[in-house]
mmCIF file of the N, C-alpha and C atoms, coordinates in Angstrom:
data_MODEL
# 
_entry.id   MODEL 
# 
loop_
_atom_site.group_PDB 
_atom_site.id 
_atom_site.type_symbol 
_atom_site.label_atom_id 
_atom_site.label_alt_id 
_atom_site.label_comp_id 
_atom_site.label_asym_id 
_atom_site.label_entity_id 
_atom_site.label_seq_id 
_atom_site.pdbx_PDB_ins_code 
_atom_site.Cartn_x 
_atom_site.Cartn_y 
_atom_site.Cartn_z 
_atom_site.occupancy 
_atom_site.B_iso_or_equiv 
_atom_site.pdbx_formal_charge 
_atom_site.auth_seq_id 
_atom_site.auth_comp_id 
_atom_site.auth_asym_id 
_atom_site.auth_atom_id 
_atom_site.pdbx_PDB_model_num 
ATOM 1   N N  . UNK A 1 1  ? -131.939 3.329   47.613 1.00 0.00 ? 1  UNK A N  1 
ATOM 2   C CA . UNK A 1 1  ? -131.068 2.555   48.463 1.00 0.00 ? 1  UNK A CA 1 
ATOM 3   C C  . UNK A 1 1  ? -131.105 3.162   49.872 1.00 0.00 ? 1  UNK A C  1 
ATOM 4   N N  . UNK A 1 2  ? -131.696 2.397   50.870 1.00 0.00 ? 2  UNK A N  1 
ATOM 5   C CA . UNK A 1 2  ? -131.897 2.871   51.984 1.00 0.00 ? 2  UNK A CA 1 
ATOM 6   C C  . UNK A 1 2  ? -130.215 2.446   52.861 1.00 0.00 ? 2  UNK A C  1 
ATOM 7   N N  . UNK A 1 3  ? -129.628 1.707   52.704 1.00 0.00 ? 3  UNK A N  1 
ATOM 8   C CA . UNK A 1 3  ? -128.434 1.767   53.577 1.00 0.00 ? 3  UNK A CA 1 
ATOM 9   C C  . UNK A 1 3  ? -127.452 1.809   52.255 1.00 0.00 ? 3  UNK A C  1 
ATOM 10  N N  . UNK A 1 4  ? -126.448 2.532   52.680 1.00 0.00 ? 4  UNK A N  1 
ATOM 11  C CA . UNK A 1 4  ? -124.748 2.556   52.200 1.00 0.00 ? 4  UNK A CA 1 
ATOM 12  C C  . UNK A 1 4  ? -124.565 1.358   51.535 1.00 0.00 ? 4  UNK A C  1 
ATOM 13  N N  . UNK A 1 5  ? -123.662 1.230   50.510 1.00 0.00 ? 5  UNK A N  1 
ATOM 14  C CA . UNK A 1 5  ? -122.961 -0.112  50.160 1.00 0.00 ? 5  UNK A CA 1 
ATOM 15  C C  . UNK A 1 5  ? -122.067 -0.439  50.898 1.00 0.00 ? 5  UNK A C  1 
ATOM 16  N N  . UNK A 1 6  ? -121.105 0.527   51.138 1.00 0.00 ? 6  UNK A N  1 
ATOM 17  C CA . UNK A 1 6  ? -120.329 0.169   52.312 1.00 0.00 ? 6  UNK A CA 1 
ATOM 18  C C  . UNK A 1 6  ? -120.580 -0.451  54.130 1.00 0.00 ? 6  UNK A C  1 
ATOM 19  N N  . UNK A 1 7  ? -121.887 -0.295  54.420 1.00 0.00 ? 7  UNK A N  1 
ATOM 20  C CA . UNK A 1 7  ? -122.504 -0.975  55.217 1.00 0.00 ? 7  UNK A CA 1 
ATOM 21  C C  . UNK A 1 7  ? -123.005 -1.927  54.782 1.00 0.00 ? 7  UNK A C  1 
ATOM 22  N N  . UNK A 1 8  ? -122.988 -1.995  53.966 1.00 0.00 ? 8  UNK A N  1 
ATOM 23  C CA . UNK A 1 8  ? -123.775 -3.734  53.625 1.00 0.00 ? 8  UNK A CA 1 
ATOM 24  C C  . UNK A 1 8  ? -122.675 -4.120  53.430 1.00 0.00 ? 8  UNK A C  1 
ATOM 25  N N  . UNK A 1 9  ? -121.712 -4.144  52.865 1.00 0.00 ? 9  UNK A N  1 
ATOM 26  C CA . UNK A 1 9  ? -120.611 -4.989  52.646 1.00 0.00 ? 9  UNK A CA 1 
ATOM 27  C C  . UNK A 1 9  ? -119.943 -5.657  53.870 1.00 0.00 ? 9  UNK A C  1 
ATOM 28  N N  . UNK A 1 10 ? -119.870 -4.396  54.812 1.00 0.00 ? 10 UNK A N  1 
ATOM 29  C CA . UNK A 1 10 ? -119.613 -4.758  56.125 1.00 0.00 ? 10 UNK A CA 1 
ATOM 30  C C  . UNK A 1 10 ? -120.206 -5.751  56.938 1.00 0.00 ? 10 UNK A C  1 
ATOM 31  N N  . UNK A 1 11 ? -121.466 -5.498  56.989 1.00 0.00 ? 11 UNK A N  1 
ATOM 32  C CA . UNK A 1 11 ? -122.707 -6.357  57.292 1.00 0.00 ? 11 UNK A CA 1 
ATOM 33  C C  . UNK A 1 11 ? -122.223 -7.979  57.303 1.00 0.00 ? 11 UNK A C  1 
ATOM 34  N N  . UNK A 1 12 ? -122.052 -7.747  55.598 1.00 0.00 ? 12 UNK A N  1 
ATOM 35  C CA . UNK A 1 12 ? -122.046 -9.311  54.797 1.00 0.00 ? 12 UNK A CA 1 
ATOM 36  C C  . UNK A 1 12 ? -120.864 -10.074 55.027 1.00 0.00 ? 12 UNK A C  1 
ATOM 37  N N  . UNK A 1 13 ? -119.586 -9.223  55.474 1.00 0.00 ? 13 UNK A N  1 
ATOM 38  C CA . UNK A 1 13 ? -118.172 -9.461  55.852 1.00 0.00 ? 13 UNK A CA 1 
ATOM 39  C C  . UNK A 1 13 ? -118.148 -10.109 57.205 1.00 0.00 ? 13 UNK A C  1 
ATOM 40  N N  . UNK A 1 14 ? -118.867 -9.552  57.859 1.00 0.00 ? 14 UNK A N  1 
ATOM 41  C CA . UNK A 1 14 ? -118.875 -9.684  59.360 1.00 0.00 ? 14 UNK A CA 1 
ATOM 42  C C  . UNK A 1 14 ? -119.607 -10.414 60.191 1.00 0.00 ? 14 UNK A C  1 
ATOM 43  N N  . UNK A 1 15 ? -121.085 -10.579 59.876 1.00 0.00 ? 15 UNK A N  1 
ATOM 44  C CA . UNK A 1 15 ? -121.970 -11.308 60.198 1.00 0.00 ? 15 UNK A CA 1 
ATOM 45  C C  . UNK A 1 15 ? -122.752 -12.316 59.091 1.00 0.00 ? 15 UNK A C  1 
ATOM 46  N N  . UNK A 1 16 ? -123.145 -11.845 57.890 1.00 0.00 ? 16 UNK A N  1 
ATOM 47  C CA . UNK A 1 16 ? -123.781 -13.212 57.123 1.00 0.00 ? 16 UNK A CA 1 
ATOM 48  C C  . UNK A 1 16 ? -122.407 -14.416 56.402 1.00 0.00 ? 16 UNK A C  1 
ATOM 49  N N  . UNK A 1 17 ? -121.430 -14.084 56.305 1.00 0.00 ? 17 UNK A N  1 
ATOM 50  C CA . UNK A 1 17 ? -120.306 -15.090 55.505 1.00 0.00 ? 17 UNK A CA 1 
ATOM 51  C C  . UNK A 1 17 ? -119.904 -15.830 56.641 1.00 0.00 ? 17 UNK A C  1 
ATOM 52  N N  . UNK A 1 18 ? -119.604 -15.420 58.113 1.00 0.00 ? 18 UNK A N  1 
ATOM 53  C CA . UNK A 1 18 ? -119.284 -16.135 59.064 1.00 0.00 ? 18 UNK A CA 1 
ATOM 54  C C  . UNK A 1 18 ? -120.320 -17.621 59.345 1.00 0.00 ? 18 UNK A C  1 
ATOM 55  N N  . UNK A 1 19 ? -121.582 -16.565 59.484 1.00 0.00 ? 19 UNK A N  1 
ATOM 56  C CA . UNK A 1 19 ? -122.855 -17.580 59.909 1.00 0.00 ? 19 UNK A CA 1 
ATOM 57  C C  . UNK A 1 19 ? -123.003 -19.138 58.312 1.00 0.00 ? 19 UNK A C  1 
ATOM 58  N N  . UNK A 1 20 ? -122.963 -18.266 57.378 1.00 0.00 ? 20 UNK A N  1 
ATOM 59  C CA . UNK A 1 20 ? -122.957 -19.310 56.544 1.00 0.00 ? 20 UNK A CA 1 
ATOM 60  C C  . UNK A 1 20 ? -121.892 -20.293 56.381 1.00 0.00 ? 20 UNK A C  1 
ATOM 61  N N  . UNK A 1 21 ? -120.896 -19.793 56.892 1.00 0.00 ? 21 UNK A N  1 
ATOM 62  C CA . UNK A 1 21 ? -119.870 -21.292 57.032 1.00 0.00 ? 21 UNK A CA 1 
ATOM 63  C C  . UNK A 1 21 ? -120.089 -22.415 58.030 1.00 0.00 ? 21 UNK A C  1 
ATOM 64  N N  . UNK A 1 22 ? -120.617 -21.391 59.150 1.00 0.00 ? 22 UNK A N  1 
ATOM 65  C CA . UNK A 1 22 ? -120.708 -22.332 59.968 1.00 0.00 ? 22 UNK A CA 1 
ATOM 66  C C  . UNK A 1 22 ? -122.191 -23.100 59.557 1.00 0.00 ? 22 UNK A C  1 
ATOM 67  N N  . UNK A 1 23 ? -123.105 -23.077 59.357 1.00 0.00 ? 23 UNK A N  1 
ATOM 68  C CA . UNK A 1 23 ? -124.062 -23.868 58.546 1.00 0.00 ? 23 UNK A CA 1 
ATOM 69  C C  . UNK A 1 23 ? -123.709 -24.346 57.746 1.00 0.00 ? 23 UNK A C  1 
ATOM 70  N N  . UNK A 1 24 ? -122.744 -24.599 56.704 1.00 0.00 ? 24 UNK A N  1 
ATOM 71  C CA . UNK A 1 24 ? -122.541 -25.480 55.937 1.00 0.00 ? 24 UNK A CA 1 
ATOM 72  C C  . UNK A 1 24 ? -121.197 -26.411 56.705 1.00 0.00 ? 24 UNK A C  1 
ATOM 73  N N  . UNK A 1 25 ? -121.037 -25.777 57.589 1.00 0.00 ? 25 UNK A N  1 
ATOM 74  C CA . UNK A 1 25 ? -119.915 -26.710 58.679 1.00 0.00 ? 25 UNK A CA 1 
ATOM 75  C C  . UNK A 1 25 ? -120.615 -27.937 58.923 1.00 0.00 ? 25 UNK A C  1 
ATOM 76  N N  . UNK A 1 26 ? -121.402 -27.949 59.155 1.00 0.00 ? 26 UNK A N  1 
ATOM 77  C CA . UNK A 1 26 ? -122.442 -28.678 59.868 1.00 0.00 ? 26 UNK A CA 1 
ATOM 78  C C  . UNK A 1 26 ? -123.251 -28.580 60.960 1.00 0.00 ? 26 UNK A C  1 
ATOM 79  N N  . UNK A 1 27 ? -123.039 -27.014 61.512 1.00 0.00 ? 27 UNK A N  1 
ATOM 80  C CA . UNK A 1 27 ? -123.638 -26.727 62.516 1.00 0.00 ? 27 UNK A CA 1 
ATOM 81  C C  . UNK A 1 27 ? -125.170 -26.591 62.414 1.00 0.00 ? 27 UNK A C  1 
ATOM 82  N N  . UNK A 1 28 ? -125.961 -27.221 63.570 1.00 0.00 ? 28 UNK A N  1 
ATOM 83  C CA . UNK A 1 28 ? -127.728 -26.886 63.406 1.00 0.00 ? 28 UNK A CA 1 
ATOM 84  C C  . UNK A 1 28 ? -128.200 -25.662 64.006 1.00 0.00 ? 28 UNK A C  1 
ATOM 85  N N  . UNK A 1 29 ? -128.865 -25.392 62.840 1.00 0.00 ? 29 UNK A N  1 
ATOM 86  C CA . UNK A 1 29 ? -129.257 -23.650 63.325 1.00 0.00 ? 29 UNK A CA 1 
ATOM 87  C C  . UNK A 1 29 ? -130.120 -23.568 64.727 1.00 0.00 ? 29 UNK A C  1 
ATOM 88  N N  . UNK A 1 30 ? -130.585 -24.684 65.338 1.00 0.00 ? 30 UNK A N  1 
ATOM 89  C CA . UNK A 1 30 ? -130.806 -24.488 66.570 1.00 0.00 ? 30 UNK A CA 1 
ATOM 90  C C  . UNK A 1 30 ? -129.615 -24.586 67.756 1.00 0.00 ? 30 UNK A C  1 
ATOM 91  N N  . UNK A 1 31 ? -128.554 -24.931 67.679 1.00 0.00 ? 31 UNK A N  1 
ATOM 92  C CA . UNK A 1 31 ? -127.149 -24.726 68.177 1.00 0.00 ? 31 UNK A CA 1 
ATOM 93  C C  . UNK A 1 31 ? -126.260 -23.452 68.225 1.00 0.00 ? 31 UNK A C  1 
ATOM 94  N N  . UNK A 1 32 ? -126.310 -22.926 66.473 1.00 0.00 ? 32 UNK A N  1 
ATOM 95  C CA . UNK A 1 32 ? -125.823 -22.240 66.306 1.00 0.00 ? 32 UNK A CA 1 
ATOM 96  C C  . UNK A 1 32 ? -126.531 -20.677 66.481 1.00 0.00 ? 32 UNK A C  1 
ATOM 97  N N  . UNK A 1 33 ? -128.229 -20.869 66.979 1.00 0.00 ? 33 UNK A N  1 
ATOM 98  C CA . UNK A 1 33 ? -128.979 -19.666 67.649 1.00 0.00 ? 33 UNK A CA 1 
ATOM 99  C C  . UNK A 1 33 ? -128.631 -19.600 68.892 1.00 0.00 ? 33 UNK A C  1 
ATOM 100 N N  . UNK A 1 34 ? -128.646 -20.544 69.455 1.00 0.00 ? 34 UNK A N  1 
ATOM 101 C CA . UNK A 1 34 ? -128.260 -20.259 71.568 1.00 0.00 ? 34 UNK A CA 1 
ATOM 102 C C  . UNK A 1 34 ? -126.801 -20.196 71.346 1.00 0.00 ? 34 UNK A C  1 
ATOM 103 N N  . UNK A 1 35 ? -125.981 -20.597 70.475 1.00 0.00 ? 35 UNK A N  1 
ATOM 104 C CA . UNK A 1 35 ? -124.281 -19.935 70.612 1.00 0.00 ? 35 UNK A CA 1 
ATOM 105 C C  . UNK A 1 35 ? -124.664 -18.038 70.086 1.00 0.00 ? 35 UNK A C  1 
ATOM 106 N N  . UNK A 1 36 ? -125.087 -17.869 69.148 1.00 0.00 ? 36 UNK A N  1 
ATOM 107 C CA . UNK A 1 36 ? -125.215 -16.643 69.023 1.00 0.00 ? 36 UNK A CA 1 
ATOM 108 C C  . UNK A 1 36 ? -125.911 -15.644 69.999 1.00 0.00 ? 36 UNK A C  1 
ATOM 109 N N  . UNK A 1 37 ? -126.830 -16.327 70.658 1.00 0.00 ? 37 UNK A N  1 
ATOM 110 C CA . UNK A 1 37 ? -127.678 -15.451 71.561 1.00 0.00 ? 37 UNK A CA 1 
ATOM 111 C C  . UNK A 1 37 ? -126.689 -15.465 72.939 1.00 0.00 ? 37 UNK A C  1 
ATOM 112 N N  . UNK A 1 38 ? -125.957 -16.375 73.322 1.00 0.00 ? 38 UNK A N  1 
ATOM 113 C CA . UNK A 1 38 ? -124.685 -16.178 74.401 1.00 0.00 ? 38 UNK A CA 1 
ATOM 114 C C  . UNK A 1 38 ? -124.037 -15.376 73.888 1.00 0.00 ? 38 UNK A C  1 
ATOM 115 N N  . UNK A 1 39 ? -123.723 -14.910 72.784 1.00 0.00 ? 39 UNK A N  1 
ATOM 116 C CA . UNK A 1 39 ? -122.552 -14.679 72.233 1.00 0.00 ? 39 UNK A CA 1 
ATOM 117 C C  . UNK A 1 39 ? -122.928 -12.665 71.998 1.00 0.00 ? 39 UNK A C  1 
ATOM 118 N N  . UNK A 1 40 ? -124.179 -12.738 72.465 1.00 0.00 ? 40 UNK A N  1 
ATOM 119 C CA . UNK A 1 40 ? -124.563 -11.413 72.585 1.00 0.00 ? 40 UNK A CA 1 
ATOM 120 C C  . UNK A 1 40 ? -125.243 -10.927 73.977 1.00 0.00 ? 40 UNK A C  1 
ATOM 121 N N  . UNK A 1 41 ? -125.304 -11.253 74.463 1.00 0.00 ? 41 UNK A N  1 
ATOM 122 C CA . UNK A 1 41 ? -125.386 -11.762 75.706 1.00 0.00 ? 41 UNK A CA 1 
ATOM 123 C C  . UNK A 1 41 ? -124.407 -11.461 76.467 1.00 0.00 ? 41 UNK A C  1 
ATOM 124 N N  . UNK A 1 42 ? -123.320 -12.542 76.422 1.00 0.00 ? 42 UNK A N  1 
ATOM 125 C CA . UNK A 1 42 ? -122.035 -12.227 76.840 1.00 0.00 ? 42 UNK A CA 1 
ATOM 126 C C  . UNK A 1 42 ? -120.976 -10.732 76.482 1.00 0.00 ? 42 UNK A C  1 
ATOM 127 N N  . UNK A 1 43 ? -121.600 -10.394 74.604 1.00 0.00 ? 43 UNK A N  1 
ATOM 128 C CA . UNK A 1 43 ? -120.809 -9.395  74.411 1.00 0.00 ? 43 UNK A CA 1 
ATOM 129 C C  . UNK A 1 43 ? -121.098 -7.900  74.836 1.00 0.00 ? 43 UNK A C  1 
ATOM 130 N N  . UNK A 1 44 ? -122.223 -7.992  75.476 1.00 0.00 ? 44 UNK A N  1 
ATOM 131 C CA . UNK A 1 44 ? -122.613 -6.646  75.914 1.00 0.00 ? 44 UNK A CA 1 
ATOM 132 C C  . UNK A 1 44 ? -121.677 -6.395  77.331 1.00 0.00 ? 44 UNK A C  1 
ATOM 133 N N  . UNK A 1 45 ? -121.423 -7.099  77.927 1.00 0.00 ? 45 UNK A N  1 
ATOM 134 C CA . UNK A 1 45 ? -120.521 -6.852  79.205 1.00 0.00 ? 45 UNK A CA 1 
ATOM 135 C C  . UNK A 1 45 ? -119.064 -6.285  78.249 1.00 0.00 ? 45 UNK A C  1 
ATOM 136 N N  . UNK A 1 46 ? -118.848 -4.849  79.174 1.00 0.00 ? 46 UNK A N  1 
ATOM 137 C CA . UNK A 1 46 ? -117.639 -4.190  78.556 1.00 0.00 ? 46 UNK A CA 1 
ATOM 138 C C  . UNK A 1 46 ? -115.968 -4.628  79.166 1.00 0.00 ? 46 UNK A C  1 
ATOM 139 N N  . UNK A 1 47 ? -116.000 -5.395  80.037 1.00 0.00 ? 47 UNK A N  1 
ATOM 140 C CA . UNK A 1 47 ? -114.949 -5.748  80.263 1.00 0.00 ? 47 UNK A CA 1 
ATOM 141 C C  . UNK A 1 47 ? -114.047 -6.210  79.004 1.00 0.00 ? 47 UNK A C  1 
ATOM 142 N N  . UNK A 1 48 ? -112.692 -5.863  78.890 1.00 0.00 ? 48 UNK A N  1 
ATOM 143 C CA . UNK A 1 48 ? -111.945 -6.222  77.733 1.00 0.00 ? 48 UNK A CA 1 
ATOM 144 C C  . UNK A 1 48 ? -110.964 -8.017  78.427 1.00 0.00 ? 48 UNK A C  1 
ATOM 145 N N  . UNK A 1 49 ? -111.082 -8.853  77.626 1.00 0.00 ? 49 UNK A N  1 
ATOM 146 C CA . UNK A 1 49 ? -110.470 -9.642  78.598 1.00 0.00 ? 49 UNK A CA 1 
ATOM 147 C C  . UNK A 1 49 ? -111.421 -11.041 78.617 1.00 0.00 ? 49 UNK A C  1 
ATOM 148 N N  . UNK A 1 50 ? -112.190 -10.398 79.722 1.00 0.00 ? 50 UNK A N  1 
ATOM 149 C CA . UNK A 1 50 ? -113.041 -11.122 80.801 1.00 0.00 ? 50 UNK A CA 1 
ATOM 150 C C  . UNK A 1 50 ? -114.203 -11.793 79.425 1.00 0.00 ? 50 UNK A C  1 
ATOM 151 N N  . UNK A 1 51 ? -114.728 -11.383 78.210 1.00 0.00 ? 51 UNK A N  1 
ATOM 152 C CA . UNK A 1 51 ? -115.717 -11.864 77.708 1.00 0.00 ? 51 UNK A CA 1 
ATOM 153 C C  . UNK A 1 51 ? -115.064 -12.684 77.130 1.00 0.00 ? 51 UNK A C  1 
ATOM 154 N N  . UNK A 1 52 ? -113.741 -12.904 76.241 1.00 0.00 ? 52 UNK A N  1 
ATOM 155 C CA . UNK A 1 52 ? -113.332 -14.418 75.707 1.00 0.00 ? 52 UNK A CA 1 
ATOM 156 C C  . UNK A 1 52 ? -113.287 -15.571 76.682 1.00 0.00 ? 52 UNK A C  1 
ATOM 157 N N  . UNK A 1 53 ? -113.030 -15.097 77.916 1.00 0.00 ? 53 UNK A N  1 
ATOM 158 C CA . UNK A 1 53 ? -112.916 -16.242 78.838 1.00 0.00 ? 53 UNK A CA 1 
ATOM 159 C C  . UNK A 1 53 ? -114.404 -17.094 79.191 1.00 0.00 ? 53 UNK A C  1 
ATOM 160 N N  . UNK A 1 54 ? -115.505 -16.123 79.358 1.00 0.00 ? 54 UNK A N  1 
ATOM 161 C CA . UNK A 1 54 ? -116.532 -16.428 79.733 1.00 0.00 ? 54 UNK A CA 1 
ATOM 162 C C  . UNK A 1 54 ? -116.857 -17.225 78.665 1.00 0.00 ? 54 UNK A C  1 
ATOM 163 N N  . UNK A 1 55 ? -116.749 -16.552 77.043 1.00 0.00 ? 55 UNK A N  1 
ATOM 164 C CA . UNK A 1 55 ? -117.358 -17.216 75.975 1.00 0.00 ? 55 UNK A CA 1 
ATOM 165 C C  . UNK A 1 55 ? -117.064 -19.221 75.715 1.00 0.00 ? 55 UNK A C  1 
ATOM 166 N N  . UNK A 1 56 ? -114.969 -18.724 76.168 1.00 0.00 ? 56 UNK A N  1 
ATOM 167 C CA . UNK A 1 56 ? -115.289 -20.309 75.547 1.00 0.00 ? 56 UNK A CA 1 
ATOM 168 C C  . UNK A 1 56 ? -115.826 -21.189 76.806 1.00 0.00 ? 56 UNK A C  1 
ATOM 169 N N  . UNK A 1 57 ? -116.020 -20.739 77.885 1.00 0.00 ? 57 UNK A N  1 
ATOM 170 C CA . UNK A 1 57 ? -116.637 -21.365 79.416 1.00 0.00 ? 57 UNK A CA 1 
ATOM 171 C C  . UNK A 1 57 ? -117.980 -21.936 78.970 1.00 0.00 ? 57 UNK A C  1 
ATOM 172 N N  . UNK A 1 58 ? -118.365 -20.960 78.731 1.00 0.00 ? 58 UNK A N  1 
ATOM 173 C CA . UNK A 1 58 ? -120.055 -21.786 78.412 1.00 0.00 ? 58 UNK A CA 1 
ATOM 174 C C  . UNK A 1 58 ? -120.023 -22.170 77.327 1.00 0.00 ? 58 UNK A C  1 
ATOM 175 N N  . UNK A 1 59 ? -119.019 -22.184 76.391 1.00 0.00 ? 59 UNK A N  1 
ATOM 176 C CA . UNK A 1 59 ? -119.516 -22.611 74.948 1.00 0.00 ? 59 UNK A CA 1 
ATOM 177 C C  . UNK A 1 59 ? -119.330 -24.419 75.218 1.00 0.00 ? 59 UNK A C  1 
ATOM 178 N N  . UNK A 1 60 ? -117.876 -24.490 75.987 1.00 0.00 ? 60 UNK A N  1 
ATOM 179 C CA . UNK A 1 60 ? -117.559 -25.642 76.532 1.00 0.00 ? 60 UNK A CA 1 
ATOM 180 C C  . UNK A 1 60 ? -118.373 -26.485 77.469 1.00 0.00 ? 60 UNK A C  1 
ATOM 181 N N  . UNK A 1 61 ? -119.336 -25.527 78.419 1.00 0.00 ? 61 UNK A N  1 
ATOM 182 C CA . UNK A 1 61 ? -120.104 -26.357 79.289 1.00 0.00 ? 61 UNK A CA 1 
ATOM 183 C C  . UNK A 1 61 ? -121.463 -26.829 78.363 1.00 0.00 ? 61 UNK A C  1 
ATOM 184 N N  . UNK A 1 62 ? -121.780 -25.558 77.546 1.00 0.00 ? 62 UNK A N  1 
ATOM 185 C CA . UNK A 1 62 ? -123.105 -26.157 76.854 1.00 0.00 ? 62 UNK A CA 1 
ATOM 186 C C  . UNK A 1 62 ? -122.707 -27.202 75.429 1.00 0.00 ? 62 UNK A C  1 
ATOM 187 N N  . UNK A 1 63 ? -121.756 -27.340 75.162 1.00 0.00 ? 63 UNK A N  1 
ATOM 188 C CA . UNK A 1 63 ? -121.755 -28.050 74.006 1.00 0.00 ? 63 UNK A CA 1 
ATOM 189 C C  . UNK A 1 63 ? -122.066 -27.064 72.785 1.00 0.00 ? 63 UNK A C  1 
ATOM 190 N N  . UNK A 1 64 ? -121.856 -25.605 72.854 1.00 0.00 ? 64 UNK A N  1 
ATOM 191 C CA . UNK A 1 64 ? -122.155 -24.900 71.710 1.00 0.00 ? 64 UNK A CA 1 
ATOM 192 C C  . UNK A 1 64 ? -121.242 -24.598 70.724 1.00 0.00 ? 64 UNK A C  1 
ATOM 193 N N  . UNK A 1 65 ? -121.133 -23.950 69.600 1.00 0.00 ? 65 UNK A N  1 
ATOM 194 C CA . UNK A 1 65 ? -120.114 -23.264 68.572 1.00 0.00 ? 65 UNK A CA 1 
ATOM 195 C C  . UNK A 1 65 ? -119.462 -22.299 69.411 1.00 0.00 ? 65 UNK A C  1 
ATOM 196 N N  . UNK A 1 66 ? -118.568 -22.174 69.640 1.00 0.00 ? 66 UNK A N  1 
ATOM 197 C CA . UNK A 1 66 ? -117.231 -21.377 69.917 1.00 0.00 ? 66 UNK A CA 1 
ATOM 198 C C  . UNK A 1 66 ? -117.155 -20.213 69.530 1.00 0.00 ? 66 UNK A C  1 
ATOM 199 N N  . UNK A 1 67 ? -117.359 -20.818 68.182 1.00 0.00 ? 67 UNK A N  1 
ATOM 200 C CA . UNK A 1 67 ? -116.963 -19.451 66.449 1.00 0.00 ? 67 UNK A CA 1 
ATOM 201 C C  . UNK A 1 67 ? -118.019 -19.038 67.111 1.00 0.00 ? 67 UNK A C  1 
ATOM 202 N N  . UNK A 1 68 ? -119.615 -19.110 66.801 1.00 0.00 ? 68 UNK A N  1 
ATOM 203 C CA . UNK A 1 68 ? -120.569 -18.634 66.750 1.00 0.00 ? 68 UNK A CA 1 
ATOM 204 C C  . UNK A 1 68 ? -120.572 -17.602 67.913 1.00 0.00 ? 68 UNK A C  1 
ATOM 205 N N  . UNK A 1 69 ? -120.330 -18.095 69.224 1.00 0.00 ? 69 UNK A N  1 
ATOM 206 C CA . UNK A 1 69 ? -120.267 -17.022 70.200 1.00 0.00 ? 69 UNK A CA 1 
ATOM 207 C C  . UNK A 1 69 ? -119.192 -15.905 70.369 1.00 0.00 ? 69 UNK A C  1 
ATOM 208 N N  . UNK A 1 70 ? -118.364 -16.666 69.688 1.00 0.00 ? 70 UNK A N  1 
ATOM 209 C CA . UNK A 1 70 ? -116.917 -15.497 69.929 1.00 0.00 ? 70 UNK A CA 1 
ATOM 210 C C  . UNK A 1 70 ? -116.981 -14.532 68.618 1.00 0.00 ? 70 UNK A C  1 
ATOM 211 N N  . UNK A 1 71 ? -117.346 -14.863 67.712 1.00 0.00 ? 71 UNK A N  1 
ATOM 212 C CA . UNK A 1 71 ? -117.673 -13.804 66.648 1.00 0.00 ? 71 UNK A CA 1 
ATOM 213 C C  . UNK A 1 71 ? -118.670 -13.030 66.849 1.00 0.00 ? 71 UNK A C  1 
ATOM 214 N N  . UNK A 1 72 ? -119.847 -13.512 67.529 1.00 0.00 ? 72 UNK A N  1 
ATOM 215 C CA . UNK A 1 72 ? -121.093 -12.293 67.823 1.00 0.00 ? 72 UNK A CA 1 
ATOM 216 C C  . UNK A 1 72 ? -120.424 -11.156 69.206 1.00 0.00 ? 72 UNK A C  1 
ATOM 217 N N  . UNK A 1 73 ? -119.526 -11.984 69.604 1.00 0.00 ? 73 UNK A N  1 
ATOM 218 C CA . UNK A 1 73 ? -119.456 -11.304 70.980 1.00 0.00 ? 73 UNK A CA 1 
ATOM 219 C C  . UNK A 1 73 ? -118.170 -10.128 70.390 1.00 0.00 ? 73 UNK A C  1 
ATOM 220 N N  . UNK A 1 74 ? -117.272 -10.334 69.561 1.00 0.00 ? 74 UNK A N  1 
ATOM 221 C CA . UNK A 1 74 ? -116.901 -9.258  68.798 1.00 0.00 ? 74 UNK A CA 1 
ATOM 222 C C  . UNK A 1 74 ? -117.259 -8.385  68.091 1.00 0.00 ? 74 UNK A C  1 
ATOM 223 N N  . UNK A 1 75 ? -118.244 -8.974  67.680 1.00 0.00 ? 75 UNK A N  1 
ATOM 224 C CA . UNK A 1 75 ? -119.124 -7.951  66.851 1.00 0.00 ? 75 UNK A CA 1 
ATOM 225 C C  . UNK A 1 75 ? -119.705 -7.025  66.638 1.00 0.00 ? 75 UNK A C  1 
ATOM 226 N N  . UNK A 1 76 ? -120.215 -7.255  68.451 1.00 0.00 ? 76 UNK A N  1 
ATOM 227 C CA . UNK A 1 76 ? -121.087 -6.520  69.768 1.00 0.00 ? 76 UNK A CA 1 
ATOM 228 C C  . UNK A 1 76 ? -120.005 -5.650  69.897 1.00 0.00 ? 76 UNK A C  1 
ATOM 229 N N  . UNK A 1 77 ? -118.458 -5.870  70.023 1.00 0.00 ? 77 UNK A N  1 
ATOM 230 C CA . UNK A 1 77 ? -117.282 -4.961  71.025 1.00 0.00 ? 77 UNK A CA 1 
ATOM 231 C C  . UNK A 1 77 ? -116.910 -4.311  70.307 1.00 0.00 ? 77 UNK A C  1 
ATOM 232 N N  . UNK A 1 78 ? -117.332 -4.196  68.607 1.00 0.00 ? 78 UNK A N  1 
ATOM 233 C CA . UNK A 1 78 ? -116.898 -3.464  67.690 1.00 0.00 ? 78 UNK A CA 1 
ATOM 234 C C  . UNK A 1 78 ? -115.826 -3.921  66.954 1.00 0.00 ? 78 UNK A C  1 
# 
């Protein structure tokens, strides 16, 4: 076993159960890749604050998932 169980669990808690809802939401995984790639993107800027605002800005101008960006961009902030 090359990683922890406890990191995978985390993993699976945090990033694969989110993503799979939203695919069975109905979101298209080409939507829900450019919300995620903003959504990391956006989360690397350390301002506390300033990245939810930005997130739902463009999620709203591009027509993207919300969830998708605001969960990667937490994800990124720890």
């Amino acid at each position: 076993m090359l990683v922890p169980e406890s990191v995978r669990e985390a993993f699976r808690c945090r990033v694969l159960r989110p993503l799979l809802r939203l695919l069975r939401g109905g979101v298209t995984p080409r939507r829900l890749a450019w919300s995620l790639a903003m959504g990391i993107v956006i989360g690397i800027n350390p301002s506390v604050g300033f990245t939810s605002v930005v997130v739902i800005l463009l999620a709203w101008a591009f027509g993207l998932s919300q969830i998708g960006e605001s969960s990667f961009a937490k994800v990124l902030r720890g």
